[in-house]
Backbone as a chain_set.jsonl record, in Angstrom:
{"seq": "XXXXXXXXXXXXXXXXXXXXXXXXXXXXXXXXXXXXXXXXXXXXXXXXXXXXXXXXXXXXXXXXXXXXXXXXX", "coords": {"N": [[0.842, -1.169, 0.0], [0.121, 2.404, -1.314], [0.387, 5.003, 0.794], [-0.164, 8.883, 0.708], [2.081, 11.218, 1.75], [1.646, 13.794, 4.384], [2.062, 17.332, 5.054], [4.517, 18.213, 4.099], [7.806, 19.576, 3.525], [7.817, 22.291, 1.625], [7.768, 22.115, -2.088], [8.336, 19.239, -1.799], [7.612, 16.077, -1.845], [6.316, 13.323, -0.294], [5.985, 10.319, 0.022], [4.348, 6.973, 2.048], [5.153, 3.773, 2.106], [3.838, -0.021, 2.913], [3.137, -2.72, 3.932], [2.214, -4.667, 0.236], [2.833, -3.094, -2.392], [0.641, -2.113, -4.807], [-0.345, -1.633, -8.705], [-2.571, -0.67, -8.291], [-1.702, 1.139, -6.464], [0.021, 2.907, -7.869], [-1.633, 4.358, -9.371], [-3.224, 5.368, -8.205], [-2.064, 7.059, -6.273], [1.237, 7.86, -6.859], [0.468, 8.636, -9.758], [-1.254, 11.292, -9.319], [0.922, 12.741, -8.167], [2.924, 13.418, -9.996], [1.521, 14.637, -11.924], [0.687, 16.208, -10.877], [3.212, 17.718, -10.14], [4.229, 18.393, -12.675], [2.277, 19.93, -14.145], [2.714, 22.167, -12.204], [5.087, 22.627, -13.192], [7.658, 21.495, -12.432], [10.337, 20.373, -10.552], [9.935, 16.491, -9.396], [10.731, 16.533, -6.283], [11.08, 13.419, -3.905], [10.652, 12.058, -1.177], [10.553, 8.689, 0.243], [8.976, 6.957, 2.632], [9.203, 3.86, 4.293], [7.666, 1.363, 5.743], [8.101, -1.19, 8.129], [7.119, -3.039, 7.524], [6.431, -4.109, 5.248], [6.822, -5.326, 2.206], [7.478, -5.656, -0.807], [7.027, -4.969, -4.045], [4.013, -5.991, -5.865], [3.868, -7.948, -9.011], [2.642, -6.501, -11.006], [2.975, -3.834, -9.853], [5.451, -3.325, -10.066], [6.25, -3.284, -13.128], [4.656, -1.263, -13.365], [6.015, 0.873, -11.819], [8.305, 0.935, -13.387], [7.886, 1.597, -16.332], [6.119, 4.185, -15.445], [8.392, 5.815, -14.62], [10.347, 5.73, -16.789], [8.678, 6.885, -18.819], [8.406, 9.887, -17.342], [10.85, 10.696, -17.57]], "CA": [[0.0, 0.0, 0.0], [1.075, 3.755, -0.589], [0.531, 6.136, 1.035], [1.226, 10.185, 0.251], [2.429, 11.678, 3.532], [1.552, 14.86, 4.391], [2.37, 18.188, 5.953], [5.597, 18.031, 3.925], [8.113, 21.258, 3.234], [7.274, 23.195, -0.141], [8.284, 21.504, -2.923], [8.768, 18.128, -1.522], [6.19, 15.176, -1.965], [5.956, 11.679, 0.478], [4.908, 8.695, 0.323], [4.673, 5.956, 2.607], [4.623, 2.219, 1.678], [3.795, -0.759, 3.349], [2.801, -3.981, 2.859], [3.117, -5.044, -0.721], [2.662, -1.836, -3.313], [0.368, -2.324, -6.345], [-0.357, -1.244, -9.533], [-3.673, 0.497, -8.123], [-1.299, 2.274, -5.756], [0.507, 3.694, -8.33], [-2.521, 5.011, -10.392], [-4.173, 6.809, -6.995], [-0.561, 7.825, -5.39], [2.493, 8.294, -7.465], [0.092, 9.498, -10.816], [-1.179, 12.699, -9.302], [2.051, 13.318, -7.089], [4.176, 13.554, -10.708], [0.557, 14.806, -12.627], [0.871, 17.996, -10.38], [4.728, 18.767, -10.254], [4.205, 18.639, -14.342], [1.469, 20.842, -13.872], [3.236, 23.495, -11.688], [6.429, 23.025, -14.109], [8.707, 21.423, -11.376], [10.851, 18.675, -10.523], [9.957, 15.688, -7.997], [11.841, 15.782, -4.97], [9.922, 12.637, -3.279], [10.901, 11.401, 0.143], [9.763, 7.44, 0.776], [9.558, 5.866, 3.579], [8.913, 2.129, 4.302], [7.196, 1.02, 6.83], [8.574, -2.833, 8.6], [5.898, -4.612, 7.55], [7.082, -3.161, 3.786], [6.825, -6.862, 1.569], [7.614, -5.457, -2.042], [6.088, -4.54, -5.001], [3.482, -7.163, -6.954], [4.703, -7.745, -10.689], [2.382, -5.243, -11.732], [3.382, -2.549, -9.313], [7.009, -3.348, -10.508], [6.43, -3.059, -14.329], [4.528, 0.552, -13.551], [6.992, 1.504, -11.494], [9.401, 0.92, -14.806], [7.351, 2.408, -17.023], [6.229, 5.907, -15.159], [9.904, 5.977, -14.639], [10.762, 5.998, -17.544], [7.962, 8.279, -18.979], [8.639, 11.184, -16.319], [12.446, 10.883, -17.095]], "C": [[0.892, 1.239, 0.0], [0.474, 4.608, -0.532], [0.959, 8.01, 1.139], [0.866, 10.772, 1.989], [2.05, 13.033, 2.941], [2.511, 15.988, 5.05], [4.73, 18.48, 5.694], [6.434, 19.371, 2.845], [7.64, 21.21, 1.949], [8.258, 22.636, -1.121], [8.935, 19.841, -3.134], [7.769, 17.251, -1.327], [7.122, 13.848, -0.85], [5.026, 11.368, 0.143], [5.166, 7.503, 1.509], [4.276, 4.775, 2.251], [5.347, 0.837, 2.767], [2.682, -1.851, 2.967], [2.735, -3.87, 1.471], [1.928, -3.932, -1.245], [1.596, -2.943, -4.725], [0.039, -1.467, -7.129], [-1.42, -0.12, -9.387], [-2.757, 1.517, -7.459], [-0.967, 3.141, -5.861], [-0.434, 5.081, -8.983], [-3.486, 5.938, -8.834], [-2.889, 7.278, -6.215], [0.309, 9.019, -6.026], [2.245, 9.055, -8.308], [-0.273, 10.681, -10.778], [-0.068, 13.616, -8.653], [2.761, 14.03, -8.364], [2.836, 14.73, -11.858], [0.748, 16.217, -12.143], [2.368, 18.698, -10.035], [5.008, 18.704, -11.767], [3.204, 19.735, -14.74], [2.296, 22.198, -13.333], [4.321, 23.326, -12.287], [7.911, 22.941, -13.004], [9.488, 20.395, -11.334], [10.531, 18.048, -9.548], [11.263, 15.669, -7.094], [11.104, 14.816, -3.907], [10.604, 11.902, -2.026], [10.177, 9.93, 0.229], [10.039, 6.666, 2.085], [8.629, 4.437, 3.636], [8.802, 1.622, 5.284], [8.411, -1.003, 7.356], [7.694, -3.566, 8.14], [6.11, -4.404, 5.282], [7.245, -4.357, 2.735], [6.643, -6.467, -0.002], [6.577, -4.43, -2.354], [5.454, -5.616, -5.766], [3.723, -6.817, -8.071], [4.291, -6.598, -11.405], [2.681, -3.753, -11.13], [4.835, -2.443, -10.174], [7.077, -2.951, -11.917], [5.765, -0.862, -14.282], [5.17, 1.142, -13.262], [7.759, 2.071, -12.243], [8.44, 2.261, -15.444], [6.715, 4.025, -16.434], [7.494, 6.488, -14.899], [10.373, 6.414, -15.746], [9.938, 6.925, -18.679], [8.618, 9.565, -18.206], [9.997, 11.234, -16.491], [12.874, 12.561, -18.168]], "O": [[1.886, 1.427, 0.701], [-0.059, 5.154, -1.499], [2.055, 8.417, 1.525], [-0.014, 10.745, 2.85], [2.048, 13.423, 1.774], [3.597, 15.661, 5.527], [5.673, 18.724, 6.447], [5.969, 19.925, 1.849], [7.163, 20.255, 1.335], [9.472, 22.716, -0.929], [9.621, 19.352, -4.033], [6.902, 17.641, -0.545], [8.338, 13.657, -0.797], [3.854, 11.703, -0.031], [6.337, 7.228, 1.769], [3.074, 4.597, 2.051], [6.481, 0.639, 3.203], [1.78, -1.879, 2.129], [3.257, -2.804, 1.146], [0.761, -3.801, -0.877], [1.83, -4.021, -5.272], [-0.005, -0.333, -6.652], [-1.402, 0.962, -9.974], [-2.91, 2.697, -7.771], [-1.057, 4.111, -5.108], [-0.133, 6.271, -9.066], [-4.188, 6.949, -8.805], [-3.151, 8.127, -5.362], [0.294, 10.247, -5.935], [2.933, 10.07, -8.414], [0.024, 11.427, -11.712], [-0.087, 14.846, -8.595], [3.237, 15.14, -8.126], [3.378, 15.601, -12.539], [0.929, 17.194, -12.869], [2.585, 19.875, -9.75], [6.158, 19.006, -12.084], [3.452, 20.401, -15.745], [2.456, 23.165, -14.077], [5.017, 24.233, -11.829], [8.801, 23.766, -12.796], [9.31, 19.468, -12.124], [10.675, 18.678, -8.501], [12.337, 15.069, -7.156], [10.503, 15.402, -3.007], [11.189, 10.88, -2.385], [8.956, 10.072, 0.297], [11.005, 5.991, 2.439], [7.576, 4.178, 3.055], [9.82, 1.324, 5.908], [9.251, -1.59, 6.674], [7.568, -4.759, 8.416], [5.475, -4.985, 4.402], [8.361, -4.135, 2.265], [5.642, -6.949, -0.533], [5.828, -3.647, -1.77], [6.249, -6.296, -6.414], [3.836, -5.631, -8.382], [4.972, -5.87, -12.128], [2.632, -2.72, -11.798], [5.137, -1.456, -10.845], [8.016, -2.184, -12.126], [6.164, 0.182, -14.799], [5.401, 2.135, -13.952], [8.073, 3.259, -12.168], [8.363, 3.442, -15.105], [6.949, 4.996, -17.153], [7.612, 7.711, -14.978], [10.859, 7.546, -15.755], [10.61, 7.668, -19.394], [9.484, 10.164, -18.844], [10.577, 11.83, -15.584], [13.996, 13.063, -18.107]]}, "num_chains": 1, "name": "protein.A"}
């Protein structure tokens, strides 16, 4: 699961993830985090943290991962 953290300085996005990340997580998390620093004409500076209980990414989190990666580059 991820989580976007809040209450975080100006210009700096969180997330938190725990237990295992998926592909939905990306598409309600990571997509408006990068959707609105393309919007305001900025660069991600993204802080993550990872909880202990933190058990990957499922295959499809892992291939989006790739691929918005390598979009947003």
């Amino acid at each position: 699961m991820l989580e976007e953290l809040k209450n975080m300085p100006a210009g700096v996005d969180g997330i938190r993830a725990s237990g295992t990340v998926t592909r939905e997580d990306y598409d309600v998390v990571v997509e408006p985090i990068l959707e609105g620093a393309r919007r305001d004409g900025r660069r991600v500076r993204l802080l993550a943290q990872f909880e202990p209980d933190f058990a990957g990414l499922a295959p499809r989190a892992a291939w989006e991962g790739l691929r918005v990666g390598m979009h947003h580059l």
